[in-house]
Backbone as JSON Lines, residues from 0, in Angstrom:
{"i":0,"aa":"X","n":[108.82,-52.16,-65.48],"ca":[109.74,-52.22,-64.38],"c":[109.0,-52.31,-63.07]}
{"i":1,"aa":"X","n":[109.81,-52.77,-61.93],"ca":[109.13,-52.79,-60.42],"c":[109.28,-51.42,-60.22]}
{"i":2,"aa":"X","n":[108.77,-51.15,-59.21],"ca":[108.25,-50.18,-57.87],"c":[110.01,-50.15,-57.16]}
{"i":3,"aa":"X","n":[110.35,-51.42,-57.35],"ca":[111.86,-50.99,-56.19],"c":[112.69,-50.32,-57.11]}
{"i":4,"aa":"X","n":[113.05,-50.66,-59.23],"ca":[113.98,-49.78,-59.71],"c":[113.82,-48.35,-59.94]}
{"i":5,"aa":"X","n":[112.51,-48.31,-59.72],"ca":[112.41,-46.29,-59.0],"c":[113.65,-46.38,-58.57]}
{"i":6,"aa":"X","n":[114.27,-44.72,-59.26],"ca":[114.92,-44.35,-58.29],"c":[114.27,-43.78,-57.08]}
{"i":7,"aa":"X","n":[115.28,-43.46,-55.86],"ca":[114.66,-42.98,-54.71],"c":[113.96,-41.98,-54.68]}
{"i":8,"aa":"X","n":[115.25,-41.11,-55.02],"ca":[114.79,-39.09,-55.14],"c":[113.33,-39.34,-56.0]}
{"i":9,"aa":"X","n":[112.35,-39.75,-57.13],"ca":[111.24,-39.79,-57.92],"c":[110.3,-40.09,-57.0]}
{"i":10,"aa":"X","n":[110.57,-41.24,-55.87],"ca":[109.48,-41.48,-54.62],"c":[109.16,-39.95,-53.87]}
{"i":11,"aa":"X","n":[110.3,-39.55,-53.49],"ca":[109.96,-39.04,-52.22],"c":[109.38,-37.42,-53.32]}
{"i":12,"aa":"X","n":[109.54,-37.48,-54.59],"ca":[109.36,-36.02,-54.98],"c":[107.63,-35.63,-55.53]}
{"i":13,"aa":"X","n":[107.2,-37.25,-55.73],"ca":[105.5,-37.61,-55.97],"c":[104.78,-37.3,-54.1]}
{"i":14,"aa":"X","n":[105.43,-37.78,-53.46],"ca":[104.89,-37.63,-52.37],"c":[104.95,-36.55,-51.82]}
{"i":15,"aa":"X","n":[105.99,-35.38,-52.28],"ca":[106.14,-34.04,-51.55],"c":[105.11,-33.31,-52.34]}
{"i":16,"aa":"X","n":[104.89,-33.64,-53.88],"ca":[104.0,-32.39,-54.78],"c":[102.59,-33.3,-54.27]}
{"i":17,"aa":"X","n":[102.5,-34.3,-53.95],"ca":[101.16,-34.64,-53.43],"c":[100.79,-33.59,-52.22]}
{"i":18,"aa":"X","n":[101.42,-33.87,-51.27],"ca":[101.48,-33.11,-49.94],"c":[100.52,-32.06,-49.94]}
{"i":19,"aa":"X","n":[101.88,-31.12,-51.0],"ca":[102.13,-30.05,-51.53],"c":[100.41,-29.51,-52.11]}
{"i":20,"aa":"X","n":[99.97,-30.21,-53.04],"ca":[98.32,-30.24,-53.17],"c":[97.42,-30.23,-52.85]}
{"i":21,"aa":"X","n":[97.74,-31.11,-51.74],"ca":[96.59,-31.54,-50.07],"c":[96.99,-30.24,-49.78]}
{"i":22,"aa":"X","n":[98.02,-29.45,-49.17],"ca":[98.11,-28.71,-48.72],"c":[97.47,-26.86,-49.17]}
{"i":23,"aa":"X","n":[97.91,-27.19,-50.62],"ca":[96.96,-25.82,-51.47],"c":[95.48,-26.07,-51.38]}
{"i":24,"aa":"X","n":[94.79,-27.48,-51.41],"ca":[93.32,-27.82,-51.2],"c":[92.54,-27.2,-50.16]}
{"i":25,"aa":"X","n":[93.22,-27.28,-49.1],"ca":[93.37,-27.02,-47.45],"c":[93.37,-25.27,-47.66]}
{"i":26,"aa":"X","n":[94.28,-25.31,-47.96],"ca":[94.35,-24.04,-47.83],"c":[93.48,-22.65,-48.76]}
{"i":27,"aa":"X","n":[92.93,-23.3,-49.33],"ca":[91.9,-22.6,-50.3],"c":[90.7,-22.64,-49.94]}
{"i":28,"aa":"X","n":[90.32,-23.77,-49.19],"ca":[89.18,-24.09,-48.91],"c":[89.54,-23.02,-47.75]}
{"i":29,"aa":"X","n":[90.32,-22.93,-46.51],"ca":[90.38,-22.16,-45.54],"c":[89.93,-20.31,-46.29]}
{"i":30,"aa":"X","n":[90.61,-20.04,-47.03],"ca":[90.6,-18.94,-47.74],"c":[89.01,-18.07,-48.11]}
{"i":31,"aa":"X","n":[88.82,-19.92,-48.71],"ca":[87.22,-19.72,-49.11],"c":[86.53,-19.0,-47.82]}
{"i":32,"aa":"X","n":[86.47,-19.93,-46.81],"ca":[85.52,-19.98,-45.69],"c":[85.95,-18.44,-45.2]}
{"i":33,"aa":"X","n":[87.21,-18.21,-45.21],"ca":[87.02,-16.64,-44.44],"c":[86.56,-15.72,-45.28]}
{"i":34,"aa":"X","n":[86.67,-15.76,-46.73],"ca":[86.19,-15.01,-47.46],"c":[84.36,-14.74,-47.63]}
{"i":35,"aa":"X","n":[84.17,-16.3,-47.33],"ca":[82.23,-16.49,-47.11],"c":[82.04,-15.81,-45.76]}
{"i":36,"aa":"X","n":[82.88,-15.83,-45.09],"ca":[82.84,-15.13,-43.81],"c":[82.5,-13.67,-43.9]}
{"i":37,"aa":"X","n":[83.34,-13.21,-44.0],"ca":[84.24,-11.53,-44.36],"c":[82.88,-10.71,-44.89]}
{"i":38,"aa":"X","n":[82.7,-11.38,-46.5],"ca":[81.48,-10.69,-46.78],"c":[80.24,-10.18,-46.54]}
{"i":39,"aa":"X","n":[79.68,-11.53,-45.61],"ca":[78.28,-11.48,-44.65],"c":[78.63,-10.36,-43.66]}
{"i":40,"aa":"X","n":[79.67,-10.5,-42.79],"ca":[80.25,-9.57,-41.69],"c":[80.04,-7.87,-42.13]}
{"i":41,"aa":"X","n":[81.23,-8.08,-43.32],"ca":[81.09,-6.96,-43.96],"c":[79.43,-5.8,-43.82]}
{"i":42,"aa":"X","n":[78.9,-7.06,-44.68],"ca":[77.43,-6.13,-45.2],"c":[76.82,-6.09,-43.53]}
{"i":43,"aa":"X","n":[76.95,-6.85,-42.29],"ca":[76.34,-6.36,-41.28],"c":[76.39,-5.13,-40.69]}
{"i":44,"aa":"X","n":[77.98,-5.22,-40.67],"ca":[78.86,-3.84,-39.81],"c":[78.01,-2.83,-40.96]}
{"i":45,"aa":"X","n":[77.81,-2.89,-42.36],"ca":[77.22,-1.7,-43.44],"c":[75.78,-1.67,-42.3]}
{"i":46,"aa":"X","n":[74.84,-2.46,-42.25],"ca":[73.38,-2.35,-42.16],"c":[73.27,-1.84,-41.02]}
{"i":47,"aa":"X","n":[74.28,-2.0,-39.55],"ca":[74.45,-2.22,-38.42],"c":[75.12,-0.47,-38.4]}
{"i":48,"aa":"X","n":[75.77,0.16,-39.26],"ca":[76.21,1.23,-39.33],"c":[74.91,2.5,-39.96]}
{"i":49,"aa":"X","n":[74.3,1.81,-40.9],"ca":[73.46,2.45,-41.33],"c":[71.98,2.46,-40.64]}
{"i":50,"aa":"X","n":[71.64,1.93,-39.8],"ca":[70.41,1.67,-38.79],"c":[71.42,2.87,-37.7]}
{"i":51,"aa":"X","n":[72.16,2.72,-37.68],"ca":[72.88,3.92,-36.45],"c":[72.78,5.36,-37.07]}
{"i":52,"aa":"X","n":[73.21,5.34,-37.67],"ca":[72.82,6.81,-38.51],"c":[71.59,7.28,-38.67]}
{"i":53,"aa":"X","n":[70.89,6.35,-39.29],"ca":[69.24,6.88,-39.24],"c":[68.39,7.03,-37.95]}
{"i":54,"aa":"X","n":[68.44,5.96,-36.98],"ca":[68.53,6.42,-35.7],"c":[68.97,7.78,-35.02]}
{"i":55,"aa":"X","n":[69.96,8.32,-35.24],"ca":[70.69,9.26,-34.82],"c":[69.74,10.42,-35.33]}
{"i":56,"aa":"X","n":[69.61,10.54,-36.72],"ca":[68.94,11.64,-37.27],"c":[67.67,11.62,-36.67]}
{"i":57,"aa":"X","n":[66.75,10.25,-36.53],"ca":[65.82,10.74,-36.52],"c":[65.86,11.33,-35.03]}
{"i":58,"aa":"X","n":[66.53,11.01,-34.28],"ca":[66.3,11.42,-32.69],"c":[66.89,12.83,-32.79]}
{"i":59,"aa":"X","n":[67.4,13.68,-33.94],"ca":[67.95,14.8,-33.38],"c":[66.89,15.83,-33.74]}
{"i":60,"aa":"X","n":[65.93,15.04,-35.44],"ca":[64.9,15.47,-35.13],"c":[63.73,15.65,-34.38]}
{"i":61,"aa":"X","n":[63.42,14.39,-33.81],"ca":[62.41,14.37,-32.03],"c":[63.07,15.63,-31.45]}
{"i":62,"aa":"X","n":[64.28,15.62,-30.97],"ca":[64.81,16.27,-29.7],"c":[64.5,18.27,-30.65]}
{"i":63,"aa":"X","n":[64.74,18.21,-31.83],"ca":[64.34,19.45,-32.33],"c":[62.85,19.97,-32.43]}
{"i":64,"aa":"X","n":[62.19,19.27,-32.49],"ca":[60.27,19.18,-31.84],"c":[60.45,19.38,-30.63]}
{"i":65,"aa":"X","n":[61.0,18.83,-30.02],"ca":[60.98,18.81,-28.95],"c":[61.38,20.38,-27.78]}
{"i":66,"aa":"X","n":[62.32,20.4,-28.72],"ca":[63.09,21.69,-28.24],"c":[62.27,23.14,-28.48]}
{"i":67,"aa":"X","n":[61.75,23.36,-30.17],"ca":[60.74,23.79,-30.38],"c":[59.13,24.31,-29.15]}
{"i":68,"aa":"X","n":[58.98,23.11,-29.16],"ca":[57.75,22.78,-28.2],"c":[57.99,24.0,-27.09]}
{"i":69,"aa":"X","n":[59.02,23.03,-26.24],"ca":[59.06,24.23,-24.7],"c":[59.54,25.09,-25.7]}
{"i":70,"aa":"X","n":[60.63,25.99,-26.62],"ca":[60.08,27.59,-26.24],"c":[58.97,28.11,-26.83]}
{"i":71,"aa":"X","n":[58.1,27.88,-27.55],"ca":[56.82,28.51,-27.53],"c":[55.97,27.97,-26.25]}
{"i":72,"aa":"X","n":[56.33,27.2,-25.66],"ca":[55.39,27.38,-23.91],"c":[56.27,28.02,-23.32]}
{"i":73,"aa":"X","n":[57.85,27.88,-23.46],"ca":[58.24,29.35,-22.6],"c":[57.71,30.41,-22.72]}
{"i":74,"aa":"X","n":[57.56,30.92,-24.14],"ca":[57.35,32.07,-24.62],"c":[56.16,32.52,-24.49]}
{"i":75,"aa":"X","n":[55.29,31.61,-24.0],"ca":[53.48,31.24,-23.61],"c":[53.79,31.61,-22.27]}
{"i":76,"aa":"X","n":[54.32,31.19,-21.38],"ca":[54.71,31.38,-19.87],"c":[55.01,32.84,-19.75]}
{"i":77,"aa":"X","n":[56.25,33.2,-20.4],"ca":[56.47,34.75,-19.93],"c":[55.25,35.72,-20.71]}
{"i":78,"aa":"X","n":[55.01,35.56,-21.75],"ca":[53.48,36.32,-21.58],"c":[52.54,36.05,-21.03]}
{"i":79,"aa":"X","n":[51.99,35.15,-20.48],"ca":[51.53,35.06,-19.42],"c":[51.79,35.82,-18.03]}
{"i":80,"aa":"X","n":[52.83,35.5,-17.6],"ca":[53.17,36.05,-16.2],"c":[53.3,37.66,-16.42]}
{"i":81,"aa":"X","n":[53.93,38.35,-17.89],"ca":[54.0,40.08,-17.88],"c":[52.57,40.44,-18.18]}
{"i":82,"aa":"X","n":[51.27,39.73,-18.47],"ca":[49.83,40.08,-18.16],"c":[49.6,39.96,-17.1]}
{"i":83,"aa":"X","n":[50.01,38.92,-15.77],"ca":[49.72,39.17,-14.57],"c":[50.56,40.34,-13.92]}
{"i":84,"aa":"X","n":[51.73,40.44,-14.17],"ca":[52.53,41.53,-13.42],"c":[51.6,42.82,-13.98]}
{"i":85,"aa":"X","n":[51.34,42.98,-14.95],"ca":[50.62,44.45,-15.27],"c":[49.12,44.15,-14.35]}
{"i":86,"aa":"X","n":[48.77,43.27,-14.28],"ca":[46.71,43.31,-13.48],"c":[47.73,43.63,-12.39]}
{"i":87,"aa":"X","n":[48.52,42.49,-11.75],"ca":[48.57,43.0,-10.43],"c":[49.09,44.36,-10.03]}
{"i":88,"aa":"X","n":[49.7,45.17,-10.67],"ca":[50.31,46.75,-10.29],"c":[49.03,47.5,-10.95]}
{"i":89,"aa":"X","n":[47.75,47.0,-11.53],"ca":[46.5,47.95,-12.0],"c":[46.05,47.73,-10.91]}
{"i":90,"aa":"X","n":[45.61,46.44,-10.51],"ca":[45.28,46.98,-9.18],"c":[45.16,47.28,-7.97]}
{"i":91,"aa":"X","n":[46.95,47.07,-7.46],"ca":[47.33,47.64,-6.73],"c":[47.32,49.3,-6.39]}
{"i":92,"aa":"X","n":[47.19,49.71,-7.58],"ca":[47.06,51.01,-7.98],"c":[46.57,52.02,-6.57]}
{"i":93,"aa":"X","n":[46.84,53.14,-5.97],"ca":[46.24,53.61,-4.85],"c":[45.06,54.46,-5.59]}
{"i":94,"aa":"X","n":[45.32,54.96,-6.64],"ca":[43.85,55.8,-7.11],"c":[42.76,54.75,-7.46]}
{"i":95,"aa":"X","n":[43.15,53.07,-8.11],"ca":[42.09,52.22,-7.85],"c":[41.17,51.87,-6.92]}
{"i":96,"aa":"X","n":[42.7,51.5,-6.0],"ca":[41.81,51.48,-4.44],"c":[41.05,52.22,-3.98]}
{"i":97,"aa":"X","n":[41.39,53.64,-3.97],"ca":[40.64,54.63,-3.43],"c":[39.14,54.84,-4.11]}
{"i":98,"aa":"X","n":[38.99,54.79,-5.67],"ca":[37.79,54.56,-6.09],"c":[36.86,53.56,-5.79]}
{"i":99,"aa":"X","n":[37.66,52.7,-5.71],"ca":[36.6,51.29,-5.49],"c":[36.36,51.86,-3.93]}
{"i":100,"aa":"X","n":[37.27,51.94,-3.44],"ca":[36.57,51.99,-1.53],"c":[35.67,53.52,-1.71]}
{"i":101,"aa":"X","n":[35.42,54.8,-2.67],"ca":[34.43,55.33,-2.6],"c":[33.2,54.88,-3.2]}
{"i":102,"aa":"X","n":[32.82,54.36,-4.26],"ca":[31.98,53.52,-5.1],"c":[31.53,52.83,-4.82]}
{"i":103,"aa":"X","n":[31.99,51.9,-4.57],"ca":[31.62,50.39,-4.11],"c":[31.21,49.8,-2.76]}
{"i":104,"aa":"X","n":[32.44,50.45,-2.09],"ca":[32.22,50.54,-0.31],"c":[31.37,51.93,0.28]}
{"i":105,"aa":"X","n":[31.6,52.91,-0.2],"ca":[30.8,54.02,0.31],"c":[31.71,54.29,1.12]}
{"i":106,"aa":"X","n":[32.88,54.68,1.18],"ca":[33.88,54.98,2.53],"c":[34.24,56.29,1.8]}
{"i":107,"aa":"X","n":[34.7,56.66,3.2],"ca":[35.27,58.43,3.07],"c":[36.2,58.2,3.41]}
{"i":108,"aa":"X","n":[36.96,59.53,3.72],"ca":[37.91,59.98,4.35],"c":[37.95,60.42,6.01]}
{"i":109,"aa":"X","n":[38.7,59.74,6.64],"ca":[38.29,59.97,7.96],"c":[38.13,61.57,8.36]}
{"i":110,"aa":"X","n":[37.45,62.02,9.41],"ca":[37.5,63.06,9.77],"c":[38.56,63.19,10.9]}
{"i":111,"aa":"X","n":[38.74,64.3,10.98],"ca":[40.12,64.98,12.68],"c":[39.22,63.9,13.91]}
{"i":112,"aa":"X","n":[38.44,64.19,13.89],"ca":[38.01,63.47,15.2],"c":[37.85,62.1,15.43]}
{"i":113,"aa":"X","n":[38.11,61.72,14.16],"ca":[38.06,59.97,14.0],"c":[39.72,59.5,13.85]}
{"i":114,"aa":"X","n":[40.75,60.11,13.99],"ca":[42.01,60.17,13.45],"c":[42.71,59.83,14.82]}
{"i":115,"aa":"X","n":[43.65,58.64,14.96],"ca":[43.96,58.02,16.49],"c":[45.71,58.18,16.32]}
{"i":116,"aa":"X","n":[46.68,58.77,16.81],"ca":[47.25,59.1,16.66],"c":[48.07,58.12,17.78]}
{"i":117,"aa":"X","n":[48.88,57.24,17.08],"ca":[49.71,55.89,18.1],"c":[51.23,56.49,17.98]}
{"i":118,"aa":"X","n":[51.81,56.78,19.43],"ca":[53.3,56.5,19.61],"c":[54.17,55.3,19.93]}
């Protein structure tokens, strides 16, 4: 038979499930591509998440060395400074003084007649 005793409705119903095919082709292939997409993405945001974390730790360990560090030089500092507060009140001491200025200096005690009496 010809092409014209087709009925009509058989034309137009080859050309709609054609379409129809092009159109699932299209659309799978789209599917594909976001899916080739998605995955790569995926595993970045993973590597990109997991480089953040390890980062994180290791800096909380630095900052814990770190923290460490100054208080044993605090703790170096204030013993330090309560060995100077004790020299300096030894020898501030007035019975120090007074020895060293007999000993060392040869000084006395003034006498009445050396004694200047200011109003």
């Amino acid at each position: 038979m010809n092409d014209f005793a087709t009925p009509v409705h058989t034309l137009g119903k080859s050309s709609i499930s054609q379409r129809q095919r092009i159109f699932k082709k299209e659309k799978t292939k789209t599917t594909r591509t976001r899916n080739s997409l998605l995955v790569p993405g995926f595993l970045f945001l993973l590597v990109v998440s997991i480089l953040f974390y390890v980062w994180t730790r290791v800096k909380v360990v630095q900052y814990g060395y770190e923290i460490s560090a100054a208080l044993k030089a605090k703790e170096t500092a204030v013993v330090a400074r309560n060995e100077r507060t004790i020299e300096i009140a030894t020898l501030r001491s007035a019975q120090r003084v007074e020895k060293r200025a007999r000993e060392e200096l040869r000084m006395s005690a003034p006498r009445k007649d050396q004694l200047v009496i200011i109003r």
